[in-house]
C-alpha positions as CSV (number, residue, x, y, z in Angstrom):
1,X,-24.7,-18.2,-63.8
2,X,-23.2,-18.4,-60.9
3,X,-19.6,-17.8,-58.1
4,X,-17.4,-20.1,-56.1
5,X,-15.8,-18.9,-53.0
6,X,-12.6,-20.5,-52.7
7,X,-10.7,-20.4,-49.7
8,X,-7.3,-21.1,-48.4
9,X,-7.4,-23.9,-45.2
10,X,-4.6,-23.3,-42.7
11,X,-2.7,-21.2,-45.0
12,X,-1.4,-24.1,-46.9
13,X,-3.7,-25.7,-49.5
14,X,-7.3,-24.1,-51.4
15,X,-10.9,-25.0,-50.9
16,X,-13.7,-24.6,-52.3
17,X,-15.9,-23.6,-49.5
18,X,-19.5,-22.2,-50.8
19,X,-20.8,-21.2,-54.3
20,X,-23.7,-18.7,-55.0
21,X,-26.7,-18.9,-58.1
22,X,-27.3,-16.1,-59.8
23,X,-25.2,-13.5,-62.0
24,X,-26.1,-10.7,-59.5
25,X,-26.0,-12.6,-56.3
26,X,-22.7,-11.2,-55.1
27,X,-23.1,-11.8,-51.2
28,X,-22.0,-14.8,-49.3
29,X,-21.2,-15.2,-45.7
30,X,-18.8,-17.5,-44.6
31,X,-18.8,-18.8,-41.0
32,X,-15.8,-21.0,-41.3
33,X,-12.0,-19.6,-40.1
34,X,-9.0,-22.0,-40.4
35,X,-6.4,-19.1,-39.3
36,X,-6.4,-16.1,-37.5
37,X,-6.0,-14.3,-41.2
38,X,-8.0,-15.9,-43.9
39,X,-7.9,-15.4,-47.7
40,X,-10.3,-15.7,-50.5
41,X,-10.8,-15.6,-54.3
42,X,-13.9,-15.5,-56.7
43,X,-14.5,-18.3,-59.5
44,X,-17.4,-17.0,-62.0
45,X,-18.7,-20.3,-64.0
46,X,-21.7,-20.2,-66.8
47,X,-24.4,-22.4,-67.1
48,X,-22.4,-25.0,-68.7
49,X,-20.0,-25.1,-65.9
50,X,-17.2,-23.2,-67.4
51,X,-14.9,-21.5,-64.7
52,X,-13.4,-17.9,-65.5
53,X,-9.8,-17.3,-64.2
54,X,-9.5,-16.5,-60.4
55,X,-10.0,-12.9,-59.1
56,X,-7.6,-10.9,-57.2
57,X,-6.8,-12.6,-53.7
58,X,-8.3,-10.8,-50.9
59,X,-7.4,-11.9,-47.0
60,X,-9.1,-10.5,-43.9
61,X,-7.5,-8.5,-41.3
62,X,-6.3,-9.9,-37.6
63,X,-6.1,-7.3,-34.8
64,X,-4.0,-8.9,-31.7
65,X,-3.4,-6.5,-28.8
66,X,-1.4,-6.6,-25.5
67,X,-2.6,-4.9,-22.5
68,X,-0.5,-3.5,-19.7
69,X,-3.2,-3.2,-16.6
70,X,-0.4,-1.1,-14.5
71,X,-0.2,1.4,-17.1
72,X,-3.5,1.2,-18.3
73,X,-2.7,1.2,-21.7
74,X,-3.5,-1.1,-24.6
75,X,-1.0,-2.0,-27.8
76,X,-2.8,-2.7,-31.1
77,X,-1.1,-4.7,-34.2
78,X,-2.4,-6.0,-37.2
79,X,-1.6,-7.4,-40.5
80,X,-2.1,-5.2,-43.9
81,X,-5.2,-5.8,-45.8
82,X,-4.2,-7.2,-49.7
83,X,-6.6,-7.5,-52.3
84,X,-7.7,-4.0,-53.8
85,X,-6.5,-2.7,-57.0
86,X,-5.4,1.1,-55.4
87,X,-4.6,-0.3,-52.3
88,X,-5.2,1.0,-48.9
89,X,-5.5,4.6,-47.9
90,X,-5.7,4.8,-44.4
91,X,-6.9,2.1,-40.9
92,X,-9.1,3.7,-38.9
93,X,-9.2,2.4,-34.9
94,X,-13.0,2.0,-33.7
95,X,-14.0,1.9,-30.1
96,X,-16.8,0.6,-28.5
97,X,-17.3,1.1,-24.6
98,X,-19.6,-1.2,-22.8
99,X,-22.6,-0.9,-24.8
100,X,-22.4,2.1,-26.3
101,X,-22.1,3.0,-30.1
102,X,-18.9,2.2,-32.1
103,X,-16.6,5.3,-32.8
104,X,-13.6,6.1,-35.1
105,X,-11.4,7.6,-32.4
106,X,-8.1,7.6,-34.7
107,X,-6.6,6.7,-38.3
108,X,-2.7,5.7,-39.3
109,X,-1.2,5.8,-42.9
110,X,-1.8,2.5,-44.8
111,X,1.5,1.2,-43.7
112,X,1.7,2.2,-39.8
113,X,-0.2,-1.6,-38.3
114,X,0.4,-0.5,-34.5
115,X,-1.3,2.1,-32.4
116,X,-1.6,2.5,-28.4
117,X,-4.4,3.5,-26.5
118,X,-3.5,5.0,-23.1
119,X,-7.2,6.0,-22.4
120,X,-8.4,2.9,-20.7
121,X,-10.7,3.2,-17.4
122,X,-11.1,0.5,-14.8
123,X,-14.5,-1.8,-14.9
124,X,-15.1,-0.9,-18.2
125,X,-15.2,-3.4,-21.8
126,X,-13.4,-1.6,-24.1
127,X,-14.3,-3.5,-28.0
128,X,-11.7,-2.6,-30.7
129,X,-11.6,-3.4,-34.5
130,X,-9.4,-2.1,-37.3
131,X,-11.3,-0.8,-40.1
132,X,-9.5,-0.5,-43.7
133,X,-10.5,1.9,-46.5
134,X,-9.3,1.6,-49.8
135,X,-8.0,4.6,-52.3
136,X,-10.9,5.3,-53.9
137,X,-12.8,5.7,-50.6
138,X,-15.6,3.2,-51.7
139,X,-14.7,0.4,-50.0
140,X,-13.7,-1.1,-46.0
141,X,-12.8,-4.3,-44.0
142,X,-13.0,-4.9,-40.8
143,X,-10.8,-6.8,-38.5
144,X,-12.1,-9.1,-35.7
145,X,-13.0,-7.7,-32.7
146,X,-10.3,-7.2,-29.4
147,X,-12.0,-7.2,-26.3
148,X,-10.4,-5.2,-23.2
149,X,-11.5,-5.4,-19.4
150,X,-9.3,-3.2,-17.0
151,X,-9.5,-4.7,-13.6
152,X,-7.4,-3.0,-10.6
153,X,-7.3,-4.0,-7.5
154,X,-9.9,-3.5,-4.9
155,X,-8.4,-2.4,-1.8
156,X,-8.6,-4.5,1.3
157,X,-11.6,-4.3,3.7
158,X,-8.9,-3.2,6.8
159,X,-5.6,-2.2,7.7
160,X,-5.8,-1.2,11.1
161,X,-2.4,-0.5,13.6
162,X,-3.1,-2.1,16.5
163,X,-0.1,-0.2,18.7
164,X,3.4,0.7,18.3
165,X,5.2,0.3,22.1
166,X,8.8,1.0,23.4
167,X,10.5,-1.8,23.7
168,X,13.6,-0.6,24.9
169,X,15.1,3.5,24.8
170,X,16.2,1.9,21.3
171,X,13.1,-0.5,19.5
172,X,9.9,0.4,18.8
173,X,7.2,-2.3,18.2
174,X,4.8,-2.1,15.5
175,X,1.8,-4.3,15.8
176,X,-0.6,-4.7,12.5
177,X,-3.7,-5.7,11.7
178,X,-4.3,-6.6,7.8
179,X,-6.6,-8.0,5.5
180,X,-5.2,-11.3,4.1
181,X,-6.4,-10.4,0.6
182,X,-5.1,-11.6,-2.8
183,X,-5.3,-7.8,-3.6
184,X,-2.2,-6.9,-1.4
185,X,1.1,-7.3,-2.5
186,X,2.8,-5.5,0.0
187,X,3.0,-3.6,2.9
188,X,5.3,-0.3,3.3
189,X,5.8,0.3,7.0
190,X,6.5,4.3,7.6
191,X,7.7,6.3,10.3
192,X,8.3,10.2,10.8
193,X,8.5,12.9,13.5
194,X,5.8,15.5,12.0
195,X,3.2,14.5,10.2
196,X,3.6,17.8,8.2
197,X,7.5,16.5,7.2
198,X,5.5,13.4,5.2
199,X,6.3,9.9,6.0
200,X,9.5,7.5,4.8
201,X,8.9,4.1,4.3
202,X,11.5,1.6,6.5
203,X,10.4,-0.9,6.2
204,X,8.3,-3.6,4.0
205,X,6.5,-6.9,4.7
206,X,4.3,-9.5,3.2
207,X,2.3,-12.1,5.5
208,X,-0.3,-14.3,2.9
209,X,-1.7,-16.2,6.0
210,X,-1.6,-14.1,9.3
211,X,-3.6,-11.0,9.3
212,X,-1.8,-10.1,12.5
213,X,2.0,-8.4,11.3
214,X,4.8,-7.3,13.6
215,X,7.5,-5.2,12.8
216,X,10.9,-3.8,14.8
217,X,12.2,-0.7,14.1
218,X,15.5,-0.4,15.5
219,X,18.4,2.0,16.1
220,X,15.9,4.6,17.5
221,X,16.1,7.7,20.1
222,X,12.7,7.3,21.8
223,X,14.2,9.3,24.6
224,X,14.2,12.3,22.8
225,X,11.0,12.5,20.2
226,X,7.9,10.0,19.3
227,X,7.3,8.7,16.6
228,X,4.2,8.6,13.7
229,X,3.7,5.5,11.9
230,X,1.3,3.8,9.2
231,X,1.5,1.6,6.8
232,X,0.7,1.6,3.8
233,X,-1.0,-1.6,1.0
234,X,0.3,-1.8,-2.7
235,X,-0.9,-3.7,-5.2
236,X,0.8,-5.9,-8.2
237,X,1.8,-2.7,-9.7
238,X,3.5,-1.2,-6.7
239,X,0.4,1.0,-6.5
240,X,-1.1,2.5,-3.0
241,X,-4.5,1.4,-2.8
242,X,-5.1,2.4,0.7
243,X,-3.0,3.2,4.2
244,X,-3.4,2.5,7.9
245,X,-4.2,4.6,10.8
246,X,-1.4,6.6,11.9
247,X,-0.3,6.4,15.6
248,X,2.2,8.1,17.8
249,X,4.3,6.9,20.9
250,X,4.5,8.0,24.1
251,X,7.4,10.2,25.4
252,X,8.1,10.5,28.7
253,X,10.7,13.1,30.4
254,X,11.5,12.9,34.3
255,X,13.2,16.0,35.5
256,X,14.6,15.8,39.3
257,X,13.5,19.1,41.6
258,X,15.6,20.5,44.4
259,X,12.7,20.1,47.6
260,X,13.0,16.1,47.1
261,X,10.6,15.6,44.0
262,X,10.8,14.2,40.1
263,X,8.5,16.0,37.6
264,X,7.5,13.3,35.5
265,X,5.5,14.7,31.7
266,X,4.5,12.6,28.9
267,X,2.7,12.8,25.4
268,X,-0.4,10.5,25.2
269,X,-0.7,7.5,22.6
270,X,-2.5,8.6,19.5
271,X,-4.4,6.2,17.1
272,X,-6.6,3.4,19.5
273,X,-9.4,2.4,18.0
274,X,-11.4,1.8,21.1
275,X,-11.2,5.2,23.1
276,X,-8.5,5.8,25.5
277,X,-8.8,5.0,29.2
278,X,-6.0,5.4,31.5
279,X,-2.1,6.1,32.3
280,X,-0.5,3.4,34.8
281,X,2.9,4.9,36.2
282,X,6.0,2.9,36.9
283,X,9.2,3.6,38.9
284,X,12.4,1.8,39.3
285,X,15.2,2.8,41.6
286,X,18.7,2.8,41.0
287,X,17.6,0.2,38.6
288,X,15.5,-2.2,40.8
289,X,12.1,-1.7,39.1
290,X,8.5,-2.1,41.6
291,X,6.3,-4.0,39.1
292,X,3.3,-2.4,40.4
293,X,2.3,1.6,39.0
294,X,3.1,4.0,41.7
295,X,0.1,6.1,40.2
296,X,-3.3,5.4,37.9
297,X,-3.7,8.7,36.4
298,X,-6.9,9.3,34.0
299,X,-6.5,9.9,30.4
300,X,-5.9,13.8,29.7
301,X,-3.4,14.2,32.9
302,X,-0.1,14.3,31.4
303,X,2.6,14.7,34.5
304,X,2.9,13.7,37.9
305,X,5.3,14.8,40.8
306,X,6.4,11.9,43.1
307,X,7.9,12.7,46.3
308,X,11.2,11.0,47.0
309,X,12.1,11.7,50.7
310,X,11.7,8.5,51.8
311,X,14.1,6.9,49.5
312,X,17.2,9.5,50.7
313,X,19.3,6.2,51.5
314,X,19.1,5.4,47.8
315,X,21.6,6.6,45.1
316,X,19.0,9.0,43.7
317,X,18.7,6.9,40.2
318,X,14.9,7.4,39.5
319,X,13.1,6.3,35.9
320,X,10.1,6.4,35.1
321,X,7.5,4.9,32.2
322,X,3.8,5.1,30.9
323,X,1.3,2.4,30.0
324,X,-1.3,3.9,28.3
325,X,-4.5,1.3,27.8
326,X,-7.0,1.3,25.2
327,X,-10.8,2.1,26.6
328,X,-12.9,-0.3,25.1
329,X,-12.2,-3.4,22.8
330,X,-12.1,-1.9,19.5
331,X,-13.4,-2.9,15.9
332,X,-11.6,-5.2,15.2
333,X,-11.6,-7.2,18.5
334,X,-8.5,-6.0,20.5
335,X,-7.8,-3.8,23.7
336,X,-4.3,-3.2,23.4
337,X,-2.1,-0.5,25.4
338,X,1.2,0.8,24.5
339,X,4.6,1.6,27.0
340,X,6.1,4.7,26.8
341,X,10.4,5.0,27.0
342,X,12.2,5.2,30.0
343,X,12.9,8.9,31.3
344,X,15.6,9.3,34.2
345,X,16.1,12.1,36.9
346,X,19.2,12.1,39.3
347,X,18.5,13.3,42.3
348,X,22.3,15.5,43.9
349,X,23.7,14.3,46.3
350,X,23.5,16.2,49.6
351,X,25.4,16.4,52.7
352,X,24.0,18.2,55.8
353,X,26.3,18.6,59.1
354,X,25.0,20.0,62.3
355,X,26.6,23.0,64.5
356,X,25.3,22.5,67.2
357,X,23.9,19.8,69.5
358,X,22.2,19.2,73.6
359,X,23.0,16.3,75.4
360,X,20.1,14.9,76.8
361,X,17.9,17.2,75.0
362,X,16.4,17.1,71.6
363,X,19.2,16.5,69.4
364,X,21.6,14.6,71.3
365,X,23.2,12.6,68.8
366,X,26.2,14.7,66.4
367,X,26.0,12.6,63.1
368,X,26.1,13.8,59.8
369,X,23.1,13.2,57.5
370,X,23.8,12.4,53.7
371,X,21.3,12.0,51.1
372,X,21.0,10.0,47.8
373,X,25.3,8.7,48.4
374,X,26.4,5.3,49.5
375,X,29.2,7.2,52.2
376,X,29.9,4.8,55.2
377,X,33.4,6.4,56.3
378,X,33.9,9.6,57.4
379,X,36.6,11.5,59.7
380,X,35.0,14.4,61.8
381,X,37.5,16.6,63.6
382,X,36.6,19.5,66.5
C-alpha cells in the first residue's frame, strides 16, 4: 500500500518524517537534515495499516575538507557509507570547476576516506563531492557538496625606492615608498655589489600606516664599492608578490696630482624616477667643510680636477662628495637626490729653498717656501 521514511533527529532518537502511497512509488525527497550525516530506514505498511519490520539502515555521506591557500592544496575526509548488502567497492572524487561539467578525477579503496588535491588554481570555485558505488556496481551516493575558492594576494599598486644616500663612509640610507596594503606582510630589504651576484636580504620591515619606510644599513665600506638595493613584498605565506626598483650609490674617489691638483671621479646614482639633472660638488679642507659646491657639473660628467694652489698654506687634507639631484618630481610626487661618500687626497708636503738671491732686485728676500706643512721654525746656516 504504501512506505514510511523514518529518520534519525540529531543522531539520538527516530522520526517518522514522510510516507509515500503506492506499492511502486519508491522515490521520496527529503529536504530536512538534523546532522551533518543523516540516517534512514523504510517501513512497508498494507492497506490495513500493518507495518513490516524495518529495512536495513542506510546514512548519507559528509565530505569536510581543509584548505591550505599557501600550498594550494585541499584535504578531503569523509565518513563510510553503511547500508548496502555487499558493501562498498570503491569512492570516487568528482570535480566541478566554475561552471563547467562534473568529473571523476580519482577513486580510493572502500576503506581509504581521505584524499588531497594539490591541483588548485587561484580565482577559481573548485565543487567537490564524494560519490560511493556499491559491489555490485548498480548502485551510488553522493556526499554533500565542498566548495573551494583559492584567493592569493594581489600585489600592491607600488613599491617605489625613493633613494639610498651616504650617510657617513659607514651608513647608507634607504628611503621607501610602499603601498599600505592589507596584501603585504613584509618587506625584505636587499643589498649587493653586482647585480649579476643576486641580491641578499638584510634586512626586514613592516609599517601598516606610513607608506613612507626608512631603513639603515650599517657597518658598510662605501669608500670602496656602491651598493644595489631593492626591496622586496611578501605575502601571508612568505611569498614574493612583487619587488622595488633597484638603485645604486654614488662612489666617489679623489686622487691628489703632483702640479697642485685633485682628480676627483664618481659613479652616477641609478634608479630616480624623475630623470636625472645635475652633480653639486663639495670640498672640505683639512676638515673645515665650505657648505656651498665648488662645481655644478651636468649629469653625464663624471670627474672634475680642482686646482689647489691657492690653499698651499693648508695641510693638504682635501675630500670631496657628490649630490646628485633628481630631474623632475617623479610619479609618485618626490624630487629627491642622493650624497655620495667622502673620497680624500693628501696633497705631499713640499719644501722649496732658493740659491740664489739680488738685493734690491727681483728677489730680495732669502726665505724658504713650504707647501701643504704647518713649519714655523727653522735654522738656515751659510
Amino acid at each position: 500500500y504504501g512506505y514510511d521514511i523514518i529518520q534519525r533527529i540529531n543522531q539520538t532518537f527516530w522520526s517518522q518524517v514522510g510516507s509515500l502511497i503506492g506499492r511502486n512509488n519508491t522515490f521520496y525527497n527529503n529536504t530536512f537534515s538534523s546532522s551533518p550525516v543523516d540516517s534512514f530506514y523504510i517501513l512497508a505498511s498494507d492497506s490495513c495499516g500493518n507495518r513490516s519490520s524495518q529495512s536495513t539502515i542506510h546514512n548519507t555521506i559528509h565530505v569536510d575538507h581543509f584548505t591550505d591557500t599557501c600550498g594550494q592544496t585541499v584535504m578531503f575526509t569523509w565518513n563510510p557509507y553503511v547500508g548496502w548488502d555487499n558493501g562498498v567497492a570503491k569512492y570516487f572524487i568528482l570535480l566541478k570547476i566554475d561552471n563547467g561539467p562534473w568529473i571523476p578525477i580519482d577513486s580510493v579503496g572502500n576503506s581509504i576516506f581521505t584524499y588531497t588535491y594539490n591541483q588548485l588554481t587561484p580565482f577559481n570555485t573548485f565543487s567537490f563531492r564524494i560519490r560511493a558505488l556499491d559491489s555490485n556496481g548498480i548502485f551510488t551516493s553522493s556526499s554533500n557538496i565542498a566548495l573551494v575558492n583559492i584567493v592569493l594576494t594581489n600585489a600592491p599598486h607600488y613599491e617605489y625606492v625613493k633613494t639610498a644616500t651616504v650617510l657617513d663612509n659607514s651608513h647608507i640610507e634607504i628611503d621607501m615608498h610602499v603601498d599600505v596594503s592589507p596584501n603585504a606582510t613584509r618587506y625584505n630589504i636587499q643589498r649587493t655589489t653586482d647585480t649579476a651576484l643576486g641580491f641578499t636580504t638584510i634586512g626586514w620591515m613592516r609599517d601598516y600606516i606610513n607608506p613612507d619606510i626608512t631603513y639603515i644599513d650599517s657597518f658598510l665600506i662605501p669608500t670602496v664599492t656602491q651598493y644595489y638595493y631593492r626591496f622586496t613584498v611578501l605575502d601571508s605565506c612568505m611569498s614574493i608578490i612583487d619587488s622595488s626598483n633597484i638603485v645604486r650609490t654614488i662612489l666617489v674617489n679623489a686622487v691628489a696630482n703632483a702640479n697642485l691638483t685633485n682628480t676627483v671621479t664618481w659613479s652616477s646614482y641609478i634608479g630616480f624616477n624623475g630623470g636625472d639633472s645635475c652633480y653639486h660638488l663639495f670640498r672640505s679642507i683639512d676638515g673645515a667643510l665650505n657648505p656651498n659646491p665648488i662645481a655644478v657639473l651636468p649629469f653625464g660628467r663624471n670627474s672634475y680636477v680642482d686646482t689647489v694652489t691657492e690653499f698651499m698654506n693648508s695641510q693638504g687634507e682635501f675630500c670631496y662628495y657628490v649630490i646628485q639631484y633628481e630631474d623632475k618630481i617623479d610619479t609618485f610626487g618626490f624630487k629627491d637626490s642622493s650624497q655620495s661618500n667622502s673620497g680624500c687626497a693628501a696633497q705631499s708636503p713640499g719644501l722649496f729653498i732658493p740659491n740664489s738671491f739680488t738685493p734690491f732686485g727681483k728677489n730680495p728676500i732669502f726665505i724658504p717656501v713650504w707647501t701643504f706643512s704647518d713649519i714655523h721654525l727653522y735654522d738656515l746656516a751659510i
